[in-house]
mmCIF file of the C-alpha atoms, coordinates in Angstrom:
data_MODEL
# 
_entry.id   MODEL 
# 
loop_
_atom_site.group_PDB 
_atom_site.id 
_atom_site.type_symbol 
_atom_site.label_atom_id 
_atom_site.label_alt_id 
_atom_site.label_comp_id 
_atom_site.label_asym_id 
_atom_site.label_entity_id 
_atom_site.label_seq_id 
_atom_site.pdbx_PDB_ins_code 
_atom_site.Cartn_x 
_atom_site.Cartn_y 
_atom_site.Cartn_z 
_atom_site.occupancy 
_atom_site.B_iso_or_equiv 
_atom_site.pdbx_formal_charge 
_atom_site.auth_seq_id 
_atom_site.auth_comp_id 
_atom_site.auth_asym_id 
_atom_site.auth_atom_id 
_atom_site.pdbx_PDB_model_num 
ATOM 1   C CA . UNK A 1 1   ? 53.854 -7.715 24.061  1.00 0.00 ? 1   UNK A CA 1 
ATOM 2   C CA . UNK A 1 2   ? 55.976 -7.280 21.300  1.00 0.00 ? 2   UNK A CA 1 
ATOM 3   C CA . UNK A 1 3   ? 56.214 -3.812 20.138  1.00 0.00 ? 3   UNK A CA 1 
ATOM 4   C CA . UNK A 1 4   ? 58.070 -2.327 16.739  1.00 0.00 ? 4   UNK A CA 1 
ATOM 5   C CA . UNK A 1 5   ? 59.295 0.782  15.839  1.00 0.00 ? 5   UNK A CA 1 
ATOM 6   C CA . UNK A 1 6   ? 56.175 1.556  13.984  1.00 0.00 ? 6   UNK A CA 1 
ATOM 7   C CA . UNK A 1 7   ? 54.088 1.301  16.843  1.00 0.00 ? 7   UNK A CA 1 
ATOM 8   C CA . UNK A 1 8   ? 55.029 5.366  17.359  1.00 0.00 ? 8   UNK A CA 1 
ATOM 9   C CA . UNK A 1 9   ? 52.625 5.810  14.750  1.00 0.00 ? 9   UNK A CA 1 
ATOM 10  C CA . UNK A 1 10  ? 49.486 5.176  16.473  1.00 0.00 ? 10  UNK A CA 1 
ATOM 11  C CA . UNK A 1 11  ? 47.856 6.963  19.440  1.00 0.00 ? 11  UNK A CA 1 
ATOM 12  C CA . UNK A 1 12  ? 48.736 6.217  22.861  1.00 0.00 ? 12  UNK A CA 1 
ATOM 13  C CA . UNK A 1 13  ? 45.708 6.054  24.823  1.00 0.00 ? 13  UNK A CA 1 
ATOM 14  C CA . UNK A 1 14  ? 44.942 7.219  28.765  1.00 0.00 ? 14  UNK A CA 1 
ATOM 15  C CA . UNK A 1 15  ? 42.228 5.621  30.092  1.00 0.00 ? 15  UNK A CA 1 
ATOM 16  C CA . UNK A 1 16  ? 40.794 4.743  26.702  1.00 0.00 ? 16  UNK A CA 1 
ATOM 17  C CA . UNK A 1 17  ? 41.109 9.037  26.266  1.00 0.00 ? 17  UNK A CA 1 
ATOM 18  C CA . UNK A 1 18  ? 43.598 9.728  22.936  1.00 0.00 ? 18  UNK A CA 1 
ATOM 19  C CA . UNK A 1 19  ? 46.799 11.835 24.609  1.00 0.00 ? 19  UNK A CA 1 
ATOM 20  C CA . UNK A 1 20  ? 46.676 13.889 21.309  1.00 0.00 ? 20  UNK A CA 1 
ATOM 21  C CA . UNK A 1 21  ? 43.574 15.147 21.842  1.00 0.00 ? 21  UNK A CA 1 
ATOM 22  C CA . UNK A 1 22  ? 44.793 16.350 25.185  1.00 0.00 ? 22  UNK A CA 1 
ATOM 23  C CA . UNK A 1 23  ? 47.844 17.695 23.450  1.00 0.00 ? 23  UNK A CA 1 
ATOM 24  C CA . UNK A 1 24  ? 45.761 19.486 21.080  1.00 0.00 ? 24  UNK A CA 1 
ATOM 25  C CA . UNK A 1 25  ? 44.119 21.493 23.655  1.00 0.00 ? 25  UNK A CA 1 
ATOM 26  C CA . UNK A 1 26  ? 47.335 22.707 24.451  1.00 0.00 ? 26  UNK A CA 1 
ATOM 27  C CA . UNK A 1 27  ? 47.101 26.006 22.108  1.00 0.00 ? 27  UNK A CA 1 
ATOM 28  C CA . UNK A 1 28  ? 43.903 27.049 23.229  1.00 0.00 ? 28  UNK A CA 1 
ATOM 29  C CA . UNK A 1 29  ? 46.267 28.209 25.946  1.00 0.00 ? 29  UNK A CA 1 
ATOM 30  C CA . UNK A 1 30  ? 47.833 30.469 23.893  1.00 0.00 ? 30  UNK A CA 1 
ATOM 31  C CA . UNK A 1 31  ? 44.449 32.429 22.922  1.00 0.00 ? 31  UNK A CA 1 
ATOM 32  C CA . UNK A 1 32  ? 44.438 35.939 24.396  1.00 0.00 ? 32  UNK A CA 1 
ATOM 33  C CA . UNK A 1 33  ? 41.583 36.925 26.487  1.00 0.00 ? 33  UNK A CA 1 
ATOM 34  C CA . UNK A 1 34  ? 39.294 39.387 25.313  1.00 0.00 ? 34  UNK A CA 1 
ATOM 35  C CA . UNK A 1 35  ? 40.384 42.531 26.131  1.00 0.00 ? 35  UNK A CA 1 
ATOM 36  C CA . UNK A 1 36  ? 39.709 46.622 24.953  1.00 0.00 ? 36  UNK A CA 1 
ATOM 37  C CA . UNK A 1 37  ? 42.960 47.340 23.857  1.00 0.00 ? 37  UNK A CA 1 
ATOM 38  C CA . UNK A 1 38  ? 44.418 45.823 20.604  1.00 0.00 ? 38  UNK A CA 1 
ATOM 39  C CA . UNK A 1 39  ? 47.634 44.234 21.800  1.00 0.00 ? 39  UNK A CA 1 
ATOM 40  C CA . UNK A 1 40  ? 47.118 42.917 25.941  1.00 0.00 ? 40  UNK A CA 1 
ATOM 41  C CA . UNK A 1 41  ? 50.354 41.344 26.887  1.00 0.00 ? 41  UNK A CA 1 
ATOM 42  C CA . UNK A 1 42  ? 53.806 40.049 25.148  1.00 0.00 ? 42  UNK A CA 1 
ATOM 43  C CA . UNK A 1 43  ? 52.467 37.143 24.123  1.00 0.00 ? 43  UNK A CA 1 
ATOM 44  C CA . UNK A 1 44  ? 49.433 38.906 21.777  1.00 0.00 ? 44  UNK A CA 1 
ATOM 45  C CA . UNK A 1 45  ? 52.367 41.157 20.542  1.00 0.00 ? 45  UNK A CA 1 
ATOM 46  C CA . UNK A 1 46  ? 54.095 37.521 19.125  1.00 0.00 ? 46  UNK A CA 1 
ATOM 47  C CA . UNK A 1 47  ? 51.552 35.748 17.913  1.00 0.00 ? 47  UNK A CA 1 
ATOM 48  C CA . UNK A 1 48  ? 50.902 39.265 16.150  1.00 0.00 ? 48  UNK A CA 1 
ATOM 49  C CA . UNK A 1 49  ? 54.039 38.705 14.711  1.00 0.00 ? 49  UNK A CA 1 
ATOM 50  C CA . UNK A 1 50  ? 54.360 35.568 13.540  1.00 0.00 ? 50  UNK A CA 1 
ATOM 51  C CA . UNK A 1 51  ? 51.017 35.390 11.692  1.00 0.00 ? 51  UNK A CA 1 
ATOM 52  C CA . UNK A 1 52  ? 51.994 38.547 9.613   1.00 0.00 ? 52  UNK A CA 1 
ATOM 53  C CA . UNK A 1 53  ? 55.301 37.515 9.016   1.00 0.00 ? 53  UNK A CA 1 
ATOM 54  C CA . UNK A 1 54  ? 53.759 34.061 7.926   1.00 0.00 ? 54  UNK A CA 1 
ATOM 55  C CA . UNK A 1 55  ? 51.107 35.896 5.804   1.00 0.00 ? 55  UNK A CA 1 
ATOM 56  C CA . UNK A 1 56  ? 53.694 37.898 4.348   1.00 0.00 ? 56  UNK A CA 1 
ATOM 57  C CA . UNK A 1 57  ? 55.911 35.424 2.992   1.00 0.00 ? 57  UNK A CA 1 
ATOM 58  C CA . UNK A 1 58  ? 52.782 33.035 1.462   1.00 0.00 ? 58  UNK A CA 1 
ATOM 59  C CA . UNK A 1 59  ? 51.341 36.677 -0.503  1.00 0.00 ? 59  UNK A CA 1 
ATOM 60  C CA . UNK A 1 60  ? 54.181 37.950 -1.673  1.00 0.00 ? 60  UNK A CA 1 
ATOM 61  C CA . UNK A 1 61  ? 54.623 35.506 -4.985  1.00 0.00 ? 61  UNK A CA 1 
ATOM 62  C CA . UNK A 1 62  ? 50.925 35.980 -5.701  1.00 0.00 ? 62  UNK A CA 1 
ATOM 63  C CA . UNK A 1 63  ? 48.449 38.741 -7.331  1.00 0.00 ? 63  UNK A CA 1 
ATOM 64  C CA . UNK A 1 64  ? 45.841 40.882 -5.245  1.00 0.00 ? 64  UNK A CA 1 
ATOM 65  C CA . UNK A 1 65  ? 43.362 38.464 -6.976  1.00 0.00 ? 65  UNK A CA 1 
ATOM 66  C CA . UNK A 1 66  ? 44.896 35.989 -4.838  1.00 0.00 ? 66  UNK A CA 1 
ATOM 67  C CA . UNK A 1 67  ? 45.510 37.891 -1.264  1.00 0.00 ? 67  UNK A CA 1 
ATOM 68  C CA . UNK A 1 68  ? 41.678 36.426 -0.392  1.00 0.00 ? 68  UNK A CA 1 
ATOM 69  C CA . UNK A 1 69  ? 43.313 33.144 0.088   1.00 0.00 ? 69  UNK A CA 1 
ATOM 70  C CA . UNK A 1 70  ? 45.176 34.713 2.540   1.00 0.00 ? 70  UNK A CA 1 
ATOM 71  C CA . UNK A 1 71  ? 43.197 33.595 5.414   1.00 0.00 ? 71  UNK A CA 1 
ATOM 72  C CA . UNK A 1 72  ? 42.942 29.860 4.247   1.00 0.00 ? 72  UNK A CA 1 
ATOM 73  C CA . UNK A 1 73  ? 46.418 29.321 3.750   1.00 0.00 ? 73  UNK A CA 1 
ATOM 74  C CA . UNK A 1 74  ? 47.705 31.471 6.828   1.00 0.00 ? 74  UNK A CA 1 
ATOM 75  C CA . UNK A 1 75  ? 45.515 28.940 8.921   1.00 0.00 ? 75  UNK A CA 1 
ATOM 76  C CA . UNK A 1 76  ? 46.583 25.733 7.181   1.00 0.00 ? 76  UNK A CA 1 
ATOM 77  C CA . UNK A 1 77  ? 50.368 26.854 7.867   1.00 0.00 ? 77  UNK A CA 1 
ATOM 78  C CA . UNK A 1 78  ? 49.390 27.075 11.654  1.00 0.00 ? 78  UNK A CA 1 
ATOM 79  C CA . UNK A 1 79  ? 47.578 23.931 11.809  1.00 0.00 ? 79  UNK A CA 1 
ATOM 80  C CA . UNK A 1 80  ? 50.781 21.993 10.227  1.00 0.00 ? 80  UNK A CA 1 
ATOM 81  C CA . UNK A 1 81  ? 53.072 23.955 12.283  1.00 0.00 ? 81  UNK A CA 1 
ATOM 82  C CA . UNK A 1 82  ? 50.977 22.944 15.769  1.00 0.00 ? 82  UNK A CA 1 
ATOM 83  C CA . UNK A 1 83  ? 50.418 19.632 14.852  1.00 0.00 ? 83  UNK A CA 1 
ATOM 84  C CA . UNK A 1 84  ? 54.155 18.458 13.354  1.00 0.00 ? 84  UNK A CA 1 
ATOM 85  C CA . UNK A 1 85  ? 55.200 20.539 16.502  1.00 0.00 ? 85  UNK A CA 1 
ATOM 86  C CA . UNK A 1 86  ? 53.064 18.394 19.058  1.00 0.00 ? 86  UNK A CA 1 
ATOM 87  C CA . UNK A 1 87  ? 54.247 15.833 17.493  1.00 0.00 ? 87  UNK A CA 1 
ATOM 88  C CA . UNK A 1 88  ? 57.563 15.577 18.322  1.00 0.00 ? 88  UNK A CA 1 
ATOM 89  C CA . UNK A 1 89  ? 56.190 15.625 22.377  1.00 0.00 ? 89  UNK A CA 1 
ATOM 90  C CA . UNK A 1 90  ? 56.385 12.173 24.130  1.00 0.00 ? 90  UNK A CA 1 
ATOM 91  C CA . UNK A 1 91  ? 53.889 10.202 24.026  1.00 0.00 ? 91  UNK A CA 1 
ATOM 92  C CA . UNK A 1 92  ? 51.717 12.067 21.543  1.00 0.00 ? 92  UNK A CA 1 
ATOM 93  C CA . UNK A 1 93  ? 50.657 11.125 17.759  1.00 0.00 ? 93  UNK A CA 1 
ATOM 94  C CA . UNK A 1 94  ? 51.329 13.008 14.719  1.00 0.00 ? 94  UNK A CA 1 
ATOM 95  C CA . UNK A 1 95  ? 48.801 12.999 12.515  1.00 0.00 ? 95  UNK A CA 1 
ATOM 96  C CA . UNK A 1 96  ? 50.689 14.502 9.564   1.00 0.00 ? 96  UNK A CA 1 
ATOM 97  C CA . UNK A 1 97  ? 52.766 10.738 9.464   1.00 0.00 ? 97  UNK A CA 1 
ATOM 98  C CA . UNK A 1 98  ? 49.682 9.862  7.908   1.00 0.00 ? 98  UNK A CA 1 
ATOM 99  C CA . UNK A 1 99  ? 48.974 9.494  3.795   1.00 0.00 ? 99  UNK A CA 1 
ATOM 100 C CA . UNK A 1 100 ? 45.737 9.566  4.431   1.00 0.00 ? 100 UNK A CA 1 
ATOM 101 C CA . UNK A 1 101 ? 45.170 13.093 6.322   1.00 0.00 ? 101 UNK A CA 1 
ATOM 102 C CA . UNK A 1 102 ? 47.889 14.785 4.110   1.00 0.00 ? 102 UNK A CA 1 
ATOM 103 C CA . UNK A 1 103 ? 45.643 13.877 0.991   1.00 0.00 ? 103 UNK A CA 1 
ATOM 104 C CA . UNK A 1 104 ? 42.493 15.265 2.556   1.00 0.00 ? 104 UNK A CA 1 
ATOM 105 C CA . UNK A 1 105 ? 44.368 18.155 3.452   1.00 0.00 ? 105 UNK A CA 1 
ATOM 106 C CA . UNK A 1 106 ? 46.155 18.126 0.071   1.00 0.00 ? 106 UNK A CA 1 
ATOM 107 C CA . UNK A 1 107 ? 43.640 16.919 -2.823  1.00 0.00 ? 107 UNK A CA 1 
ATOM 108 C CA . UNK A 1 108 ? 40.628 19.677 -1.669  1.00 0.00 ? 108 UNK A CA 1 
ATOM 109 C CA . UNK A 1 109 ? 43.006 22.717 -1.759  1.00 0.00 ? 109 UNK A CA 1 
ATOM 110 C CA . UNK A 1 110 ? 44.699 21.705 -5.185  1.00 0.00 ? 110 UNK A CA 1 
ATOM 111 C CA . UNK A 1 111 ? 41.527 21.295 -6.860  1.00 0.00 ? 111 UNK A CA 1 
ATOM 112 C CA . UNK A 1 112 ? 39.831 23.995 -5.528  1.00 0.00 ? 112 UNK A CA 1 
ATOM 113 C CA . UNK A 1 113 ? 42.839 25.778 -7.390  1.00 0.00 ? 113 UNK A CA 1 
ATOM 114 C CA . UNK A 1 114 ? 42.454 23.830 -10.553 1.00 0.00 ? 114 UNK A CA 1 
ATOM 115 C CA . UNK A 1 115 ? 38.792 24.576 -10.403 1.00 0.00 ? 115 UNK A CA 1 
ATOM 116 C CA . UNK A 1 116 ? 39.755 28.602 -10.462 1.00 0.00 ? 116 UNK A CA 1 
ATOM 117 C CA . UNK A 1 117 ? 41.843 28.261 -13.104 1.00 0.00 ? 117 UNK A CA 1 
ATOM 118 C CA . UNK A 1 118 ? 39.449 26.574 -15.184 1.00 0.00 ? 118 UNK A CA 1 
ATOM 119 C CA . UNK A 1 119 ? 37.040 28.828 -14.425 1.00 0.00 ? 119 UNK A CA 1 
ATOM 120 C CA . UNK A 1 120 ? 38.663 32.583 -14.950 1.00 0.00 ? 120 UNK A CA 1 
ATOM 121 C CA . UNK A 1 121 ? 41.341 31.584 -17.703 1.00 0.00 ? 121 UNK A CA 1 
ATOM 122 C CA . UNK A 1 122 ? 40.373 28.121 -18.794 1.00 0.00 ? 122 UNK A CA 1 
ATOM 123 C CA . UNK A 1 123 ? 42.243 28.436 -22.431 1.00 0.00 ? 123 UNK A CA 1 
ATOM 124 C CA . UNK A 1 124 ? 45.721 29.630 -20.252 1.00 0.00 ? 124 UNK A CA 1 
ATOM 125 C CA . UNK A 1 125 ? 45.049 26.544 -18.076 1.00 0.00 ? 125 UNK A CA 1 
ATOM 126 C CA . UNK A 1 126 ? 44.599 24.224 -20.730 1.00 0.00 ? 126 UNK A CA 1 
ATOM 127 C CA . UNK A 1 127 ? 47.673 25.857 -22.481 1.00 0.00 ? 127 UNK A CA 1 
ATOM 128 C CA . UNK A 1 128 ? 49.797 24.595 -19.287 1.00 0.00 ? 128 UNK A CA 1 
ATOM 129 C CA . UNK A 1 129 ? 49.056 20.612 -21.437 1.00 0.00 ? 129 UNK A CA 1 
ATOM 130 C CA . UNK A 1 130 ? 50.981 21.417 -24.143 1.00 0.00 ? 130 UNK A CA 1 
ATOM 131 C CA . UNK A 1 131 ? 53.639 23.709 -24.468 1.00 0.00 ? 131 UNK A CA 1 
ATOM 132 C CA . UNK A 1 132 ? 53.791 26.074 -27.671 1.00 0.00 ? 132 UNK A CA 1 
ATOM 133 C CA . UNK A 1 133 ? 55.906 25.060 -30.634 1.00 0.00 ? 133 UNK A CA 1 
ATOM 134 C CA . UNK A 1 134 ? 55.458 21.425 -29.623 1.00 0.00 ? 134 UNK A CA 1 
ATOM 135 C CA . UNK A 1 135 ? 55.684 18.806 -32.577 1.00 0.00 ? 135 UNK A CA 1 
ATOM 136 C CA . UNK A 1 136 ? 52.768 17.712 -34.102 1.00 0.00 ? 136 UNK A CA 1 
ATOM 137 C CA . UNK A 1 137 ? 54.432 13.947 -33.449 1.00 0.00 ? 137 UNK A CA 1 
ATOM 138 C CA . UNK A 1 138 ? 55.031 14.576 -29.846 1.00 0.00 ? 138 UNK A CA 1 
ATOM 139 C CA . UNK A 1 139 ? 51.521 16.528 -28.943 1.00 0.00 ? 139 UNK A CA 1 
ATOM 140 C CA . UNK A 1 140 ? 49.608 13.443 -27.870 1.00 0.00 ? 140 UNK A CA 1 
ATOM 141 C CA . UNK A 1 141 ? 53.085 12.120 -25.660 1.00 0.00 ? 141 UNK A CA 1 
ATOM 142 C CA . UNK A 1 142 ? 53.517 15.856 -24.282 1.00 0.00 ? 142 UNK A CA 1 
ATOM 143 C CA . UNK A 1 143 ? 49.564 15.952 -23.325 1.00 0.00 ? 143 UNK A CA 1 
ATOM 144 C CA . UNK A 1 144 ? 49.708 12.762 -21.533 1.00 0.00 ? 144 UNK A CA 1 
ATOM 145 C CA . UNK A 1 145 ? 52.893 13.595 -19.483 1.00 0.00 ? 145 UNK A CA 1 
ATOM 146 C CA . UNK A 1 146 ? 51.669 17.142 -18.730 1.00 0.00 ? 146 UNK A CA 1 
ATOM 147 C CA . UNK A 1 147 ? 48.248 15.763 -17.117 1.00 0.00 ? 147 UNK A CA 1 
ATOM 148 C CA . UNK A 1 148 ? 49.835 12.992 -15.408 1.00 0.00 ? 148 UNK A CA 1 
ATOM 149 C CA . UNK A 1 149 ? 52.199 15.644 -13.646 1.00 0.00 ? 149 UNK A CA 1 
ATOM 150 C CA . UNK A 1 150 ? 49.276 18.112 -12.987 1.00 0.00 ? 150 UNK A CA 1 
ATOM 151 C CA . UNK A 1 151 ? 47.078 14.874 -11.357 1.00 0.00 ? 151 UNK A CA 1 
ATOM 152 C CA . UNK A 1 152 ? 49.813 13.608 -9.288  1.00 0.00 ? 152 UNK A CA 1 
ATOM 153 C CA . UNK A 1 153 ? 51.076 16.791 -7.573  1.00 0.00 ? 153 UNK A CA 1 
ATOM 154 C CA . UNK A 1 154 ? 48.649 16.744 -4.381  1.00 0.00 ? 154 UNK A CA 1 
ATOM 155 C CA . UNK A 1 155 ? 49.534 13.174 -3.932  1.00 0.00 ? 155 UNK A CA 1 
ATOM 156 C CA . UNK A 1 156 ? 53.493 14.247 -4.296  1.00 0.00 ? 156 UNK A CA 1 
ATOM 157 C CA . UNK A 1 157 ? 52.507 17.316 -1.742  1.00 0.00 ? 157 UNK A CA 1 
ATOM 158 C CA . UNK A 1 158 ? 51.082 14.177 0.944   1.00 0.00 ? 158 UNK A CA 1 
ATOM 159 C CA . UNK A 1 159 ? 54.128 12.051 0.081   1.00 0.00 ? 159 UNK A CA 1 
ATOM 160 C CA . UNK A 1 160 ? 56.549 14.851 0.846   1.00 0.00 ? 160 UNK A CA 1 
ATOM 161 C CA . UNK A 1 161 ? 55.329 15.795 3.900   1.00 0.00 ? 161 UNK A CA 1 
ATOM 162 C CA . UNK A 1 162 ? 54.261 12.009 4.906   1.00 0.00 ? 162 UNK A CA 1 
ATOM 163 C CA . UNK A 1 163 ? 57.654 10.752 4.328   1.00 0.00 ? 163 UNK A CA 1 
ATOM 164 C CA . UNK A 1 164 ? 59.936 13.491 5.662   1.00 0.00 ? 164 UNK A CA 1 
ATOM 165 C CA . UNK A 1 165 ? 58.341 13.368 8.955   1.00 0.00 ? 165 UNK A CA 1 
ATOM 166 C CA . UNK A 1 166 ? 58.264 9.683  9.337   1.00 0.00 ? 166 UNK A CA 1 
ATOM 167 C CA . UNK A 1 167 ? 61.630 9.523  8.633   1.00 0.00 ? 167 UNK A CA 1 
ATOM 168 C CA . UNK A 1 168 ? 62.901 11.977 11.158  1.00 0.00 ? 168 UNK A CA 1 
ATOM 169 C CA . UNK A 1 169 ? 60.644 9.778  13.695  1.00 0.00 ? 169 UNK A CA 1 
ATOM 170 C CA . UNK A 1 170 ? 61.650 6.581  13.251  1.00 0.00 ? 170 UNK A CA 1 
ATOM 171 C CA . UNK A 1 171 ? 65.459 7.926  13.214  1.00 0.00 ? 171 UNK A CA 1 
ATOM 172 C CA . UNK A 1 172 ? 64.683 9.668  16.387  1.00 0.00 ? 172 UNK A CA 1 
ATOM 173 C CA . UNK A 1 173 ? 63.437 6.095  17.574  1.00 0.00 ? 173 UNK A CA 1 
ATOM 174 C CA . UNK A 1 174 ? 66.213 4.220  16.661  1.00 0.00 ? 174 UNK A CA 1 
ATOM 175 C CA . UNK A 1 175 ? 69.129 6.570  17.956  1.00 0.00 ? 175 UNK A CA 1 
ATOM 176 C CA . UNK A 1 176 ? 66.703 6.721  21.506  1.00 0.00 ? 176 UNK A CA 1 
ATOM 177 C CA . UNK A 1 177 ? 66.664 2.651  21.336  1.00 0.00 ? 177 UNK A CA 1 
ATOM 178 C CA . UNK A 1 178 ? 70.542 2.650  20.645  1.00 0.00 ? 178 UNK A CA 1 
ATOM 179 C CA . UNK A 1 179 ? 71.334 4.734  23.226  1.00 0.00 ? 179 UNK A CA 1 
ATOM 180 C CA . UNK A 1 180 ? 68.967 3.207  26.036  1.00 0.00 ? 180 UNK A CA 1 
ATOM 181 C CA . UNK A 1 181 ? 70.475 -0.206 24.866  1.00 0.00 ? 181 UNK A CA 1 
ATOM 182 C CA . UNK A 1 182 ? 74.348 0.770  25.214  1.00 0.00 ? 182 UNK A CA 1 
ATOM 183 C CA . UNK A 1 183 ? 73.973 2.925  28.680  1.00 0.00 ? 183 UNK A CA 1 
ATOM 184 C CA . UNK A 1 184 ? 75.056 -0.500 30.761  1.00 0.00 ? 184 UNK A CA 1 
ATOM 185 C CA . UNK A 1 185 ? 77.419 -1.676 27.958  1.00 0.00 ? 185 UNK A CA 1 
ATOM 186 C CA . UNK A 1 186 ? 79.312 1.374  26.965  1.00 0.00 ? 186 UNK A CA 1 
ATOM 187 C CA . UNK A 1 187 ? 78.393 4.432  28.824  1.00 0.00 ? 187 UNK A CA 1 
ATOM 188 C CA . UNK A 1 188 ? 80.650 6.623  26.519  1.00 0.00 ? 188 UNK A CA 1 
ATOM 189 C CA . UNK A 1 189 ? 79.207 5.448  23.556  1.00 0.00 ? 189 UNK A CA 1 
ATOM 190 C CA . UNK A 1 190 ? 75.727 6.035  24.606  1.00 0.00 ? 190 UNK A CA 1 
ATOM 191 C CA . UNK A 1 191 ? 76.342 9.498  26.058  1.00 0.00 ? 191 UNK A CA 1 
ATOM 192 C CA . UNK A 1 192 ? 78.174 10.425 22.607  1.00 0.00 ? 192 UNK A CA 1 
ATOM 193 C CA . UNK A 1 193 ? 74.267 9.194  21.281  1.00 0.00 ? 193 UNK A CA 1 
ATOM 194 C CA . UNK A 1 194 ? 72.887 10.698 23.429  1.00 0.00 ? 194 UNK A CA 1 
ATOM 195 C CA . UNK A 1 195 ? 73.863 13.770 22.451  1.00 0.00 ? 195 UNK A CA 1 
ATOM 196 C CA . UNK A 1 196 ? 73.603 13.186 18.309  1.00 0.00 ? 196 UNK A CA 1 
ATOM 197 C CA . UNK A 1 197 ? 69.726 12.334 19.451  1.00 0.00 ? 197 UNK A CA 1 
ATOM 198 C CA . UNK A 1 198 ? 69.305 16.446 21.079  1.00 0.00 ? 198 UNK A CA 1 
ATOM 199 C CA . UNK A 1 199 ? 70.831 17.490 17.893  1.00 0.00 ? 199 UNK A CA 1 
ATOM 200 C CA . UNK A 1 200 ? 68.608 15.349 15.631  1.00 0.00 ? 200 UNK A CA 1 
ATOM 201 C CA . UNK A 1 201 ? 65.821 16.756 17.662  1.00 0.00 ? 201 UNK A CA 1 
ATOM 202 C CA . UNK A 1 202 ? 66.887 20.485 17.276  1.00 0.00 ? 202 UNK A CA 1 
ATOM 203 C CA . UNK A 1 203 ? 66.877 19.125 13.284  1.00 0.00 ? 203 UNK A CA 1 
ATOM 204 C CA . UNK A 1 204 ? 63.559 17.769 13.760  1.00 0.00 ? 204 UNK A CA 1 
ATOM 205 C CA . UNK A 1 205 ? 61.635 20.873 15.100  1.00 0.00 ? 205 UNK A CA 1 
ATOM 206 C CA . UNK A 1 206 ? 63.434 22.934 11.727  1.00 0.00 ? 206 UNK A CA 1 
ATOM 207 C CA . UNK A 1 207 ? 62.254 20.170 9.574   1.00 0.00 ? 207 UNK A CA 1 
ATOM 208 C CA . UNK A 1 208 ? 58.765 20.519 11.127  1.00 0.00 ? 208 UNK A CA 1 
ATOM 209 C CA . UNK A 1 209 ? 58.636 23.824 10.616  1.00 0.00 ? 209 UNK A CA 1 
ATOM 210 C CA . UNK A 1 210 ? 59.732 24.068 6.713   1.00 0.00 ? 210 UNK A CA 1 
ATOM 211 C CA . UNK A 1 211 ? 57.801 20.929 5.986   1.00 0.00 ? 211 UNK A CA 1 
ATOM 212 C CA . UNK A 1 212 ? 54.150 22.954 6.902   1.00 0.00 ? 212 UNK A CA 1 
ATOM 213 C CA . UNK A 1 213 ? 55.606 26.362 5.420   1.00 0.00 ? 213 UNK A CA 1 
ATOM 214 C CA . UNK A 1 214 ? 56.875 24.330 2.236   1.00 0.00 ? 214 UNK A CA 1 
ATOM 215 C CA . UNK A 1 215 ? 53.089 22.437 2.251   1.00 0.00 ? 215 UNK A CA 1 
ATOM 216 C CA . UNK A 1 216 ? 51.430 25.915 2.007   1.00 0.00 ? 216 UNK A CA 1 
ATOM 217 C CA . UNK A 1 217 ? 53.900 27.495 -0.278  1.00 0.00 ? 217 UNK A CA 1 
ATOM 218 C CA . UNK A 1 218 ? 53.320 25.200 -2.991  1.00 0.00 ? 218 UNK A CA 1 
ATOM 219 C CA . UNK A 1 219 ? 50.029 25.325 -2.466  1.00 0.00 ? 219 UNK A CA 1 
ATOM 220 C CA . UNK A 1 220 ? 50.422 29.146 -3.038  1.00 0.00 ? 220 UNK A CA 1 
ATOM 221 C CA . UNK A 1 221 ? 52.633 28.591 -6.124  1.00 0.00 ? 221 UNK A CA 1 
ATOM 222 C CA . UNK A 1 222 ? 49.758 26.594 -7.507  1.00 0.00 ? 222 UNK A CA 1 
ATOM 223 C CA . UNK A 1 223 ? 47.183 29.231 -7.126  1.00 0.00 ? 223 UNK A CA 1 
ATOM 224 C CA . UNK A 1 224 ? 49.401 31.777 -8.658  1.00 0.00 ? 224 UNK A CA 1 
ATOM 225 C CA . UNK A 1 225 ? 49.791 29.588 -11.492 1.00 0.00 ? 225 UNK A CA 1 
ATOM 226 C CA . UNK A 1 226 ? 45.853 29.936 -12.058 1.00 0.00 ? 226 UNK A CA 1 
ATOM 227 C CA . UNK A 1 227 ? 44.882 33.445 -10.948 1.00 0.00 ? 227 UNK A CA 1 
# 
């Protein structure tokens, strides 16, 4: 069977069971047990952490109007982070490589913040079109460039996040390929590929990470804009 490098892109399959649904079981092994006191073992104490410090860092551009979308964003940024994380696990499927769950994850969120713009400040949202002291010649130009760049933004959030981590796959694919292919040929060279692939990994996991916190941020950025 002739396979290509795109073929990473959809789900391996275990006795016609999806591995990424196994692999998203996976964190339901990091949920504490129920317990009486408010922090049980090390591991509570760092998930503790981390969701505060990710909280943190999404409210602080924003109003108090907009701290209730605390919980909604703090849970998207985990989702991304588990998912682009699984990902990069062998044989498992990442689902953020896809246009198609980006923009359901994408389109919702950015028009549920166009929607609350619209409805507490609609004249300061509509002012965003056109920008004051604009030319009476270059109004209907300005309008039409200023809505095309408000419509397109949760398709350029998908893209973004779509493209970066498809391209950090395939290269991952193609350095692996290269270095299976010259072990037999030229063991130095493939041992010097070897170890640019580890590194490219390490890059991968950071580019993972930002990619999800960078998803949610402009989200953020967006509702602060219409709050």
């Amino acid at each position: 069977m002739n396979l290509s490098f795109f073929d990473q892109f959809t789900s391996p399959c275990l006795l016609g069971i999806p591995l990424i649904v196994i692999s998203m079981l996976f964190p339901s092994l990091l949920i504490p047990n129920f317990d009486n006191r408010w922090v049980t073992n090390r591991l509570s104490t760092l998930q503790s952490w981390l969701l505060n410090l990710i909280t943190k860092q999404l409210m602080i551009p924003m109003d108090k109007k907009g701290h209730k979308w605390a919980l909604i964003l703090t849970s998207l940024t985990i989702l991304l982070l588990t998912i682009n994380l699984l990902g990069l696990l062998p044989y498992t499927f990442t689902p953020t490589t896809q246009l198609s769950m980006n923009m359901a994850l994408a389109f919702p969120l950015w028009f549920a913040t166009l929607l609350t713009g619209l409805r507490n400040q609609p004249s300061i949202s509509l002012g965003h079109l056109l920008p004051e002291g604009t030319p009476a010649m270059l109004i209907p130009i300005l309008i039409l460039i200023e809505t095309t760049s408000l419509l397109i933004r949760p398709l350029a959030l998908a893209v973004r996040l779509t493209a970066n981590l498809t391209a950090g796959h395939l290269l991952i694919q193609l350095i692996s390929t290269a270095a299976t292919a010259l072990l037999p040929i030229m063991p130095t060279i493939s041992v010097l590929t070897t170890i640019i692939l580890l590194l490219l990994t390490i890059l991968e996991v950071a580019v993972a990470m930002i990619q999800a916190y960078v998803f949610v941020l402009l989200l953020s950025l967006y509702l602060q804009e219409n709050i």
